[in-house]
N, C-alpha and C positions, 0 to 999 in steps of 0.2 A: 607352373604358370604364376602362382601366387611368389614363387620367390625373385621370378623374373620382375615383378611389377614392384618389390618392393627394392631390389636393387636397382630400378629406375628411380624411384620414386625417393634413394639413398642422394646418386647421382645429381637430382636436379634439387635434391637440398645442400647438395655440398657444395654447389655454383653458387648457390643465393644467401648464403645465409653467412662466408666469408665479408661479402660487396654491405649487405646491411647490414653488419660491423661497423667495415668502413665508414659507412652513410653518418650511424650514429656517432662516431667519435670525431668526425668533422663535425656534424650537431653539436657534439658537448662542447666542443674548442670555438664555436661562435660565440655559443652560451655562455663559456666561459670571458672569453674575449669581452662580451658588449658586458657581463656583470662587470668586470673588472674597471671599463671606462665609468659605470655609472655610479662604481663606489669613489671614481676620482685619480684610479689609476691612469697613468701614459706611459708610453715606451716611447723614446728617442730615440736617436743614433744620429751624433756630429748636428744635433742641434737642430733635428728635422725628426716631426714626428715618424714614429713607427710602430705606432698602432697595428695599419693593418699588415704591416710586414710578420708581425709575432705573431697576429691571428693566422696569414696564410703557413708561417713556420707551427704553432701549435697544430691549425687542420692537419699538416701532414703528419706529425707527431702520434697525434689521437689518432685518426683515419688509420693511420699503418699498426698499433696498438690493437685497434678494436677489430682489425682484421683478422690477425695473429689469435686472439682472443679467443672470435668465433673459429677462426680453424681447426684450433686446440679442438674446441667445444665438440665440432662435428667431427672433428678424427676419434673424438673417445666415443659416441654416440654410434657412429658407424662401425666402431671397433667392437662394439656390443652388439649393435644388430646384425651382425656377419658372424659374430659366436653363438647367438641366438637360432640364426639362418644355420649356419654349420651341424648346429645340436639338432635340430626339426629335419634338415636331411638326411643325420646320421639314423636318426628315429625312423625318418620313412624306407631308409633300405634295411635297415634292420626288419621293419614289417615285412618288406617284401622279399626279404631272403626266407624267413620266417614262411613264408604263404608257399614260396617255390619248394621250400622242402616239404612242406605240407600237402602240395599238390602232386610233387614226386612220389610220396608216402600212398596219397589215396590212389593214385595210377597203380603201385604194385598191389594196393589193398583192390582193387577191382577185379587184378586178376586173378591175385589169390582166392578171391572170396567166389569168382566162377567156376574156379577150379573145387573148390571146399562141396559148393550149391549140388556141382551136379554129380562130384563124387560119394557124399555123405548125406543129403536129403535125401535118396531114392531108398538106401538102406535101411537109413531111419525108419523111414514111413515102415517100411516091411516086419522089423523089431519092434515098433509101434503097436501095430495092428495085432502083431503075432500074442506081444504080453499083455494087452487089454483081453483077445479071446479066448486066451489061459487066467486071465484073471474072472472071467468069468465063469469060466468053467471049475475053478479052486474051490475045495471046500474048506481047505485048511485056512483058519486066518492069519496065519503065516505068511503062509503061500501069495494070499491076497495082497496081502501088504507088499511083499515084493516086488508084485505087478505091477501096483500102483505106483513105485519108486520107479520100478523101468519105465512107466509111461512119463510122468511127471521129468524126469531127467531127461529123456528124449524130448520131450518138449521146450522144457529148457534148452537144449541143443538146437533145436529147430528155432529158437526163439534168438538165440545168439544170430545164425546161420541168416536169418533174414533181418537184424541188423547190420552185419556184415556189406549186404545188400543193398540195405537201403542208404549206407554211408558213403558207397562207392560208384551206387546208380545218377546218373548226372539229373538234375532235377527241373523237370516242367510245369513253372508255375501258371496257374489260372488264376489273376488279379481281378477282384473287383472290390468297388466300394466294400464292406463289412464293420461295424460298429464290434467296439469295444466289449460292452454285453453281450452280443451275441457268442461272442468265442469263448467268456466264461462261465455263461450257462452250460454252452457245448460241454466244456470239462468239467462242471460241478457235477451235470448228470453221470457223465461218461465215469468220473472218481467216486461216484458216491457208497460204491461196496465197497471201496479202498476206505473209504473216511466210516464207514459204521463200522466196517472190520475192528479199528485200530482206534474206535472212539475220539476222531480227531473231528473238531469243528469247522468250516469251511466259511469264511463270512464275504462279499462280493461289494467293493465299493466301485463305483461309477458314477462320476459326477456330470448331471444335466447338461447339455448344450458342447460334450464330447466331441469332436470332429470324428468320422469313421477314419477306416482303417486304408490303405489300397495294400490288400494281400489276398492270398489264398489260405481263404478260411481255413479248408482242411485241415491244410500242412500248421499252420500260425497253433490250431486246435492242438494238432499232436504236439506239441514243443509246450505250450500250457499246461495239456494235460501229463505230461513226462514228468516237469517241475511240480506238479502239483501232488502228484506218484513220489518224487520222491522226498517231497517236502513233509509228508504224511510220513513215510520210512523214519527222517530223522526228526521228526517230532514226539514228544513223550506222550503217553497215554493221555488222555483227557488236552491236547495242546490245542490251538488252533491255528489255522491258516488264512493269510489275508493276500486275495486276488485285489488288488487297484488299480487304476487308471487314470492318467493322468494328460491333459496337455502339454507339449513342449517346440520350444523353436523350430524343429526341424521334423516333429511330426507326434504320437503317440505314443506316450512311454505306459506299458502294461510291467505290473509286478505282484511277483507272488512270495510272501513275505511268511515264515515259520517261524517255530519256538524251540528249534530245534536247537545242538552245542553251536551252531555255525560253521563258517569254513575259513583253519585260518589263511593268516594272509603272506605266507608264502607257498598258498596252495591256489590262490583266486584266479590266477592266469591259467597252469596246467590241469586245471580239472574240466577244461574243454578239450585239452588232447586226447585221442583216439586212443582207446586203449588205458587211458589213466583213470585210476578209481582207487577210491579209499574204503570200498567194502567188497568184506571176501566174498560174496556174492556176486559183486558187481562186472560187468564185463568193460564199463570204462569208452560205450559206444553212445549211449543215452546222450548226453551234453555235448560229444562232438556234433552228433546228428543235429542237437536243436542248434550250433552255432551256424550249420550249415544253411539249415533252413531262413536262420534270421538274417545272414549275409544276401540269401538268395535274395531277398527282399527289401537290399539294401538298407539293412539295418544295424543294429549293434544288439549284443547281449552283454552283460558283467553281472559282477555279485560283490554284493558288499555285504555288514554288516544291517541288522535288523534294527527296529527303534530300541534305543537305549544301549547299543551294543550286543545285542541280545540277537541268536537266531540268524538265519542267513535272508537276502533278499534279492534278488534273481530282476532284472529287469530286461526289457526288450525296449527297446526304440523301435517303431516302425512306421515308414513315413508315413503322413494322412496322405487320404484321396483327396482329388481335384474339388475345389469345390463345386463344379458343375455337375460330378456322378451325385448320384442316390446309394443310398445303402441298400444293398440287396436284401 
């Protein structure tokens, strides 16, 4: 739509804008014309003024000049705004080839991932139960130990398993008005044995007269609390972490800002793909899931750089609510 309107809006400068050329270089050649009499100039021909014979030959002179001119003008102008236009098309199907394979990707991962649910939970759970009530029963501390590695690893599994899940599950949002503070108290509480574990600080900026939010708290919550889980992971002992909030055009930008190496920057786009992670721990589902959810709600997520170069910083865009809702 938008490129249809500015190739009209191309069209009806390139009618008008040759003519007021013209307009002007008749102008000048009157201008010219009457200065010329008032310094004392005349033009003859055969002994009979011809004044205004030179000025109607100048208007055409000039007029056809100035037309030429602006032609030039708007042929290089529209020659740009059509490479411009060209380049923003080429951008948005490359997005949207980008999204089709992305969506082709989560269609097998859904099936994959029901197929994985209901062959490999049920077992689990069995192996679970089985090494927790030998771990109780063990006197050796050996023995114990092992237990607790089979339960812990099964969980871990179980914990992948309903990532899986929840990347593939198609998602039903509950919007209502929600403020800014409320969703990072949500996650400071929710982190807070992550940040005493790991002696990591947690500081909360919110600035007065905030517009809310229109999301689902919940879901907005998990994707906070995720970046803040792992903003704690790659931050150094003693670091800290800064939740902020901010106003913007188009609605409520929240970020969650660490002291951590950062992320560089031929990694800032693919460390939302499904599956991609830079720790051996990691299963590379976390950040797909938050980009999912912040899309869901019409939003954007990126990461940039932290103040001063330093540390990575995670934002969300998320539109504000109407301003006739209340914050819930």
């Amino acid at each position: 739509m938008q490129a249809c309107i500015a190739m009209a809006d191309t069209k009806q400068s390139t009618r008008s804008l040759p003519i007021w050329g013209a307009i002007a270089g008749v102008l000048v050649a009157a201008f010219d014309t009457v200065l010329l009499r008032w310094l004392g100039l005349s033009f003859t021909w055969s002994s009979r003024d011809a004044t205004l014979t030179m000025g109607a030959f100048m208007a055409v002179n000039y007029g056809l000049l100035g037309f030429l001119i602006a032609w030039m003008f708007e042929a290089r102008r529209r020659e740009r705004r059509s490479t411009r236009l060209l380049a923003e098309s080429a951008e948005a199907i490359a997005r949207i080839r980008g999204r089709l394979a992305e969506t082709e990707k989560l269609a097998a991962l859904g099936e994959l991932s029901t197929a994985v649910a209901h062959e490999v939970r049920n077992p689990l759970g069995v192996i679970r139960s089985a090494a927790q009530s030998l771990g109780e029963t063990e006197t050796d501390d050996e023995g114990k130990r092992a237990c607790a590695f089979i339960v812990a690893e099964i969980d871990r599994l179980s914990s992948v398993v309903s990532s899986l899940l929840a990347l593939a599950r198609p998602l039903t949002l509950e919007r209502h008005a929600v403020s800014a503070n409320e969703i990072f108290e949500h996650a400071r509480l929710l982190a807070a044995e992550t940040m005493r574990a790991r002696n990591v600080a947690l500081a909360v900026r919110v600035p007065p007269g905030l517009p809310p939010l229109e999301a689902d708290a919940d879901l907005l919550c998990q994707v906070v609390l995720g970046l803040v889980i792992n903003a704690a992971e790659a931050s150094p002992i003693g670091g800290e972490i800064v939740l902020d909030a901010g106003a913007s055009e188009s609605g409520v930008d929240l970020t969650v800002s660490d002291s951590g190496p950062g992320v560089p920057p031929e990694l800032r786009e693919r460390i939302f793909e499904p599956f991609f992670t830079t720790r051996s721990q990691g299963t590379g589902l976390g950040l797909a899931i938050a980009r999912r959810i912040v899309e869901a709600h019409d939003g954007r997520i990126t990461v940039a750089p932290g103040a001063g170069g330093r540390g990575a910083r995670f934002s969300l865009r998320i539109p504000a609510a109407a301003p006739a809702r209340k914050v819930a």
